[in-house]
C-alpha positions in Angstrom: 6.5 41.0 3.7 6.8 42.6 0.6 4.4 41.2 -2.5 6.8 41.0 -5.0 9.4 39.4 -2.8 9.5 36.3 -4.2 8.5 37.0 -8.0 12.4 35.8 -8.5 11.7 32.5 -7.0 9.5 29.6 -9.0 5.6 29.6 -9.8 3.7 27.3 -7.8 0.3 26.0 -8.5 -1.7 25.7 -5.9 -5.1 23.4 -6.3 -7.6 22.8 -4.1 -10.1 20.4 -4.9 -13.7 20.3 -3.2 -16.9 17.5 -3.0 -19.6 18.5 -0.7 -17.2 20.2 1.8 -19.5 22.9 2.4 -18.4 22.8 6.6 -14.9 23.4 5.3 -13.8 24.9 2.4 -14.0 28.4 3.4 -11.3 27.6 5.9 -9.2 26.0 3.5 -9.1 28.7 0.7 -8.3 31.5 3.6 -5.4 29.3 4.3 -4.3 29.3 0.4 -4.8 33.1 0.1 -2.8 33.9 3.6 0.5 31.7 2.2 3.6 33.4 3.1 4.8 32.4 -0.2 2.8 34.7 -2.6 4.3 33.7 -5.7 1.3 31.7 -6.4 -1.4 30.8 -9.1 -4.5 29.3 -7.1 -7.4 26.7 -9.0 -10.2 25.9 -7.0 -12.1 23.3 -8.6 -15.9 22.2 -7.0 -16.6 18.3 -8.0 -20.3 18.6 -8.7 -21.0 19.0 -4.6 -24.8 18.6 -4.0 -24.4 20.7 -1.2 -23.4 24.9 -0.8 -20.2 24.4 -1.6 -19.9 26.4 -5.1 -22.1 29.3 -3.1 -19.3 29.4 -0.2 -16.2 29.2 -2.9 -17.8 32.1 -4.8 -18.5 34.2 -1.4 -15.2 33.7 0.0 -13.0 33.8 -3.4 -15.3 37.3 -4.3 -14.3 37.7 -7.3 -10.3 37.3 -7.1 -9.1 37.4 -10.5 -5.9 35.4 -10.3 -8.3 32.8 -8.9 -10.1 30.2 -11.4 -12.6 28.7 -10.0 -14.4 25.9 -11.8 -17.5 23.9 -11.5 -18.3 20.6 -12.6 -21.3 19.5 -13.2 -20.2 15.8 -13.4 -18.2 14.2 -10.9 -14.7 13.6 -12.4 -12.7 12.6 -9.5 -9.4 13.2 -8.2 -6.9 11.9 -11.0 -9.3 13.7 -13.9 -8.9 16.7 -12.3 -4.9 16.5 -11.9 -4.7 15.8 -14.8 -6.3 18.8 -16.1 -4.5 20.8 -14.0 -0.9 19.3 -15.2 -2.0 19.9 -18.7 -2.7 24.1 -17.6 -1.1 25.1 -15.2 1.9 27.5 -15.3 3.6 26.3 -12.4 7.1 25.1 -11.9 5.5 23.3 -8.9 2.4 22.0 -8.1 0.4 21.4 -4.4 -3.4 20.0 -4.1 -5.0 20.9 -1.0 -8.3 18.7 -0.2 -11.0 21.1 0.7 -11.7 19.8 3.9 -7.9 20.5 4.9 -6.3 23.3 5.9 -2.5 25.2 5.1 -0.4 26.2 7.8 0.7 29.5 6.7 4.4 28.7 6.2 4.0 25.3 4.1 4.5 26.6 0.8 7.8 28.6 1.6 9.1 25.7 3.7 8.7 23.6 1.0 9.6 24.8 -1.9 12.9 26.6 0.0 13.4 22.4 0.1 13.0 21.7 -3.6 14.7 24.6 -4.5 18.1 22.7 -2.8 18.5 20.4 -4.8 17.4 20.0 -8.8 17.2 16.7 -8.5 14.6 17.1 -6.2 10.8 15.5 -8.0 8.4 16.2 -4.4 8.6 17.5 -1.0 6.4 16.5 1.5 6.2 17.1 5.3 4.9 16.3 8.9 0.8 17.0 9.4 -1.6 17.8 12.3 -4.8 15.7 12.3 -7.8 17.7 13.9 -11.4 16.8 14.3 -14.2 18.5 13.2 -14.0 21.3 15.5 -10.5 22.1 14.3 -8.9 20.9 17.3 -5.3 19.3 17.2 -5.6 15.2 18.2 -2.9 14.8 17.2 0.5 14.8 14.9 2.4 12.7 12.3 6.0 13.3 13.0 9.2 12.3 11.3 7.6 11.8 8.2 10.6 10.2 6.4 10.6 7.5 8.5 8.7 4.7 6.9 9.2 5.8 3.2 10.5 2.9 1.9 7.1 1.1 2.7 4.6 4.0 3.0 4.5 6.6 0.6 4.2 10.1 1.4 0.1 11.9 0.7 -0.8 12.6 -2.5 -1.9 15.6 -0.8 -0.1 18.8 0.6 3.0 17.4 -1.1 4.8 19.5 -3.6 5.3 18.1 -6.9 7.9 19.3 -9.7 5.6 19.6 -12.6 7.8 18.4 -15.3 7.9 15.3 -12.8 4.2 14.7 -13.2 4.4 15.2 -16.9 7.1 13.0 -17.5 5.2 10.5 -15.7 2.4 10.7 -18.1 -0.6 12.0 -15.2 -2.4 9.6 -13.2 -4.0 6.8 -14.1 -7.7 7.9 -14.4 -9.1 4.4 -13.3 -7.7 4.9 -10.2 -10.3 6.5 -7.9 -7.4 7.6 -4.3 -3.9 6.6 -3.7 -2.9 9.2 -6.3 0.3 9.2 -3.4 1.0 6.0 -4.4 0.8 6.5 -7.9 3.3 9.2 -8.0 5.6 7.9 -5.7 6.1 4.4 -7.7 6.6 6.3 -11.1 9.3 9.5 -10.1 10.9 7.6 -7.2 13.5 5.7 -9.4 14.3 9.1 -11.3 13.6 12.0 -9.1 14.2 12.4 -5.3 11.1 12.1 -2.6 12.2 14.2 0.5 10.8 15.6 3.4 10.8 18.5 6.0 10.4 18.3 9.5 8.1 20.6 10.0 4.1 19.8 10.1 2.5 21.7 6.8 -1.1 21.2 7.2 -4.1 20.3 8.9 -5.5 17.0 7.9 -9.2 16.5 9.2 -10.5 12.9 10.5 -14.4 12.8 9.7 -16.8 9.9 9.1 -16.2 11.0 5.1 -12.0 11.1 5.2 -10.6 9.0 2.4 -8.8 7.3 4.8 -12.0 5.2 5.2 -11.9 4.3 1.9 -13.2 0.8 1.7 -11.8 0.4 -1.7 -7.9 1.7 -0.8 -6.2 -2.0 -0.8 -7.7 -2.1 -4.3 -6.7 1.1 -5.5 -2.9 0.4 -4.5 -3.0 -3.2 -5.8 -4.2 -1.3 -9.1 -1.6 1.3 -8.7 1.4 -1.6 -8.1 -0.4 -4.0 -11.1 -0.2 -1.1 -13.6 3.4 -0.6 -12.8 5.3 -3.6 -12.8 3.6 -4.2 -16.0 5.5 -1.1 -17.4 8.6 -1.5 -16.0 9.3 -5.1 -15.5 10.8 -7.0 -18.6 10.0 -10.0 -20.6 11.9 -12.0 -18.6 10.5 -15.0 -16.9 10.6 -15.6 -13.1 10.4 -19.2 -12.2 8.5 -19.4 -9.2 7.2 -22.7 -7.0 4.5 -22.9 -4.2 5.0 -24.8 -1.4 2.1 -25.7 0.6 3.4 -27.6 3.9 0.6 -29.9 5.4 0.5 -31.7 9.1 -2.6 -33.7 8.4 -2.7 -34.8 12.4 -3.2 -32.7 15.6 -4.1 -34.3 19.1 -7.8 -33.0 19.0 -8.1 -33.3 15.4 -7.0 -36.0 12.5 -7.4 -36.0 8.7 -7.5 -31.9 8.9 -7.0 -32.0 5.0 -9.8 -33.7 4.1 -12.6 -31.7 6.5 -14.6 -30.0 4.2 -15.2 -26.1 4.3 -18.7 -25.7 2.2 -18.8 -29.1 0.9 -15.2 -28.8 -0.5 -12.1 -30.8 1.1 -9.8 -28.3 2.5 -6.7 -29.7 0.4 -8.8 -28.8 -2.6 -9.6 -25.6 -1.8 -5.4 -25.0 -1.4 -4.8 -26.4 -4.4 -7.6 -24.5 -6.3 -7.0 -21.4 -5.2 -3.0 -21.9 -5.7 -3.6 -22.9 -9.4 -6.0 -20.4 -10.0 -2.0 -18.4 -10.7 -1.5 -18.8 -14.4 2.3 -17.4 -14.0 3.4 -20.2 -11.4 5.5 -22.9 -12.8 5.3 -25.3 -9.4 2.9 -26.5 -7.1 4.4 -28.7 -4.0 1.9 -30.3 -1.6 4.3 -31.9 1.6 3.5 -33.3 4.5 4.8 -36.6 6.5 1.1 -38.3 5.7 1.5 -40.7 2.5 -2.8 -40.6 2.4 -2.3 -36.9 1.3 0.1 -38.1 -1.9 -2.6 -40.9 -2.4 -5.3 -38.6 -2.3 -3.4 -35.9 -4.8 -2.3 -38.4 -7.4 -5.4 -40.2 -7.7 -7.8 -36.6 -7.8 -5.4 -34.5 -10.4 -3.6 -37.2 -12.3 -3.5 -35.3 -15.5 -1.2 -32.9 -13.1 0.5 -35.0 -10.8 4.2 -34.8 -11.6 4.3 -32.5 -14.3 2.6 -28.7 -12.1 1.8 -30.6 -9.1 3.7 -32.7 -7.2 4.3 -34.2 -3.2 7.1 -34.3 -1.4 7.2 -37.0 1.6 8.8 -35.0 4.7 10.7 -36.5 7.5 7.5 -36.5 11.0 10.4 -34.6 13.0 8.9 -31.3 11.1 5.1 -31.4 12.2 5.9 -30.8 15.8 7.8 -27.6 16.2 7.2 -24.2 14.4 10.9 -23.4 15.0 11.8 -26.1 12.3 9.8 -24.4 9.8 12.9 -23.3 7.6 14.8 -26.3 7.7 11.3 -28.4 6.7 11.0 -25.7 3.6 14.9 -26.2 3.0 14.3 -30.1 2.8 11.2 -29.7 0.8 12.9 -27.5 -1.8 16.3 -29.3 -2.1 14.7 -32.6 -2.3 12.2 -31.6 -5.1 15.5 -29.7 -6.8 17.8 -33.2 -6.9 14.5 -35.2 -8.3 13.4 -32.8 -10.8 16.1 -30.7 -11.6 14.0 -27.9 -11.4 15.1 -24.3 -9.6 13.1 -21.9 -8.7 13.6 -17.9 -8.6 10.7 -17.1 -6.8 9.2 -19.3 -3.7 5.9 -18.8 -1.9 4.9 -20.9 1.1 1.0 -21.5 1.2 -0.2 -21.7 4.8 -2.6 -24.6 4.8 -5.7 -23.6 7.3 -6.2 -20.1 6.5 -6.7 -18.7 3.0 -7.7 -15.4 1.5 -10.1 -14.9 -0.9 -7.9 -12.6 -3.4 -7.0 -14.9 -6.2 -4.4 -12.7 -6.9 -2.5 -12.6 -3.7 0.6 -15.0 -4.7 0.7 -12.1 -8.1 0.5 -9.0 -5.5 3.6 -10.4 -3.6 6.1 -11.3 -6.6 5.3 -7.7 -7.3 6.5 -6.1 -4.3 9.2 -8.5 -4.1 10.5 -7.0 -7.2 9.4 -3.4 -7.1 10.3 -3.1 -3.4 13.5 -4.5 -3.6 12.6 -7.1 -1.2 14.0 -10.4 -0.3 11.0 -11.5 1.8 7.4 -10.4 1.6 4.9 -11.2 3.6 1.1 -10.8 3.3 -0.2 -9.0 6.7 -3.5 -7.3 8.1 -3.4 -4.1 9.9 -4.0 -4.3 14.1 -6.8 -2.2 14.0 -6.9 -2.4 17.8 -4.1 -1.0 20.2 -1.5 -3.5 20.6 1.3 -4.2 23.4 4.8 -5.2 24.1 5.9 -7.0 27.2 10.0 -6.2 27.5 12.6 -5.8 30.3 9.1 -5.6 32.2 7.4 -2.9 31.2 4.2 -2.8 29.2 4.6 -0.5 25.8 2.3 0.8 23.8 2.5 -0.1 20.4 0.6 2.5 18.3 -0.9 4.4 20.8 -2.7 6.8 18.3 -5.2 3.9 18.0 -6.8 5.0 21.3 -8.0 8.3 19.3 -8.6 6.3 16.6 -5.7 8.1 14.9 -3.2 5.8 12.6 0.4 7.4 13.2 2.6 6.1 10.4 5.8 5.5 12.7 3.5 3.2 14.8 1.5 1.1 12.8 1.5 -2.6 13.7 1.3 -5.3 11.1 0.0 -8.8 11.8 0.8 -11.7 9.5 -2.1 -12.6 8.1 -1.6 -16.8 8.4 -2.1 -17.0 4.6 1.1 -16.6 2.4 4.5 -15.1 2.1 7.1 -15.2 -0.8 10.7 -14.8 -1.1 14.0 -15.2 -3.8 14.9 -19.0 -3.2 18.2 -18.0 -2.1 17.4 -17.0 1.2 16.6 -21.0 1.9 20.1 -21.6 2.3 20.2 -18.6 5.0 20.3 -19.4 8.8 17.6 -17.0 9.4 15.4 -15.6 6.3 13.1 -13.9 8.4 16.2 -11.6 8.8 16.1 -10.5 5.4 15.5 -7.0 3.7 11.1 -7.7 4.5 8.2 -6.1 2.6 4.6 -6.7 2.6 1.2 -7.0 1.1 -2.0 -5.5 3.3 -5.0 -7.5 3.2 -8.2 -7.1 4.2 -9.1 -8.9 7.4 -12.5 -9.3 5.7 -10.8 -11.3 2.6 -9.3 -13.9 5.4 -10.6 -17.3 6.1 -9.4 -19.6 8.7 -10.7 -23.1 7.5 -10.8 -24.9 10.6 -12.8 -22.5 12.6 -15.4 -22.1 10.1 
């Protein structure tokens, strides 16, 4: 093909990013200098690697001078270095490749053939192989689009429209990953996020991938903080907590007043609940008149004015299948007495807690940015995970036998802790139905209070 076939067609920059990738890098620059698409400007940038890294960049670049290579002698991170970039670069469009990761030859022509469609058009992303450390193919994320209402494309290998990334003012530097995430929440409302079928790139799976990131939830919680508070009003939301209580099992009574750590269990609920400066409402029920005894006597100063109990009918503490209607009682019989309605409504699972105070704050937030009418808070299966129907065995998310995490087959558990949705949906038959979102939490951050 000739080189100047393309100097018509936009600029991309091209960024590769490198931390003590010394096994890999040459590999991934080979694959940037090889593109197809050759109208290109290429920044290699070496995050203060303690390793041979810089050594291998300068042997294998040798010299290039549309290259810039640069060093850092301080570690400055992902979103530093974008950042940078943005602020540079001459590109229409702009692609970082992760210097352990590897360009199929085609990607850049594929995609910005894509962008170039449509000008409304703010990132491109595609379908990925993920190969060990012997650069064999374990497997493949296909259909890419699929889940992109919930999970947001990489932050990597996906082709940004530059002006996009300026208009959105960068990254957030005190973000650390997710720089996906980032950028999807900020152009998604303006800009539109699509994708090619075909797989661009070659994403490795080593002990050092981002993808074991122990800091990741944190990171996108950051990432989903930072934005609602820039784009959501001044507005109040009205919101009430519900925590529903059956005090009595067959095996064990008084369940709310066991202590976890020296602390009654109802306490801990009600601490941990309160602990939620924006919520109006705190509603203890259960069909056990000790509980409202106990609750009025211990918070007086409160009782009746941000918490209250609402005495519910014993028919609700024996089926799970009656759990709507017993919220539906709860909340229309504290509406009639107090003449008090609620836009948001969380319902508290009693036994299990987590120990992010600000869970009940993380789901009003993807209630609203998500366009959700239900979220709930959920752990990922880490294990793989099966369906009985029409008597036959299915794999869930297969990939999980090759330790792999295939985005069209990742299975969500509720986590027993919390879920929130618009109060609404209480007069639905079914609000499980609803338009559904959710919150991961760590399974570390989960505590089941009677098993401990």
């Amino acid at each position: 093909m000739k080189k100047n076939f393309f100097k018509n067609w936009p600029l991309v920059t091209l960024y590769i990013v490198s931390k003590n990738h010394e096994k890999y890098i040459a590999k991934c620059i080979k694959s940037a200098l090889c593109q197809t698409y050759n109208n290109l400007e290429l920044y290699i940038i070496d995050d203060n690697s303690l390793d041979k890294t810089s050594s291998i960049i300068s042997k294998t670049i040798n010299n290039k001078k549309k290259i810039k290579f640069f060093e850092n002698k301080k570690t400055k991170g992902l979103q530093k270095i974008a950042n940078e970039v943005i602020k540079n670069c001459n590109g229409e469009y702009i692609l970082r490749l992760d210097g352990d990761d590897w360009l199929d030859e085609n990607a850049i022509l594929n995609l910005v053939t894509k962008a170039n469609s449509n000008p409304k058009i703010g990132a491109v992303y595609g379908g990925y192989y993920y190969v060990n450390n012997n650069n064999d193919i374990i497997g493949e994320e296909k259909n890419p689009s699929q889940n992109i209402n919930l999970l947001p494309p990489h932050g990597a290998c996906t082709l940004f429209k530059n002006r996009a990334l300026k208009e959105m003012g960068g990254y957030s530097v005190d973000i650390k990953s997710q720089d996906g995430w980032e950028a999807w929440y900020k152009i998604r409302d303006k800009y539109k996020i699509v994708s090619i079928t075909s797989s661009i790139f070659f994403y490795r799976q080593h002990t050092e991938s981002l993808t074991r990131n122990k800091n990741i939830l944190n990171d996108r919680s950051k990432i989903v903080k930072n934005f609602f508070k820039s784009k959501i009003g001044d507005h109040g939301r009205t919101s009430i907590c519900i925590i529903p209580i059956k005090n009595n099992y067959k095996h064990q009574k008084n369940v709310a007043f066991k202590k976890y750590k020296q602390k009654r269990i109802l306490d801990i609920n009600i601490d941990l609940v309160m602990q939620n400066k924006s919520l109006d409402k705190l509603i203890i029920s259960s069909s056990d008149i000790s509980i409202k005894k106990y609750v009025k006597k211990k918070y007086k100063k409160q009782f009746n004015s941000k918490i209250y109990f609402m005495l519910r009918p014993k028919r609700y503490d024996y089926s799970i299948s009656s759990f709507q209607q017993s919220i539906k009682f709860v909340y229309e019989k504290f509406v009639n007495k107090y003449n008090f309605r609620s836009d948001i409504v969380y319902i508290k699972n009693f036994h299990t807690i987590t120990k992010d105070k600000y869970q009940l704050d993380r789901l009003k937030e993807e209630l609203i940015l998500g366009k959700n009418e239900i979220v709930f808070s959920v752990t990922k299966q880490r294990n793989p995970s099966f369906m009985l129907k029409n008597n036959k065995l299915k794999i869930l998310n297969a990939g999980r036998f090759s330790d792999l995490e295939y985005k069209n087959e990742i299975v969500y558990n509720f986590d027993e802790t919390t879920l929130a949705f618009w109060s609404y949906l209480v007069y639905k038959k079914n609000f499980f139905n609803s338009k559904s979102g959710f919150v991961e939490t760590s399974e570390n951050n989960i505590i089941n209070l009677l098993q401990n």
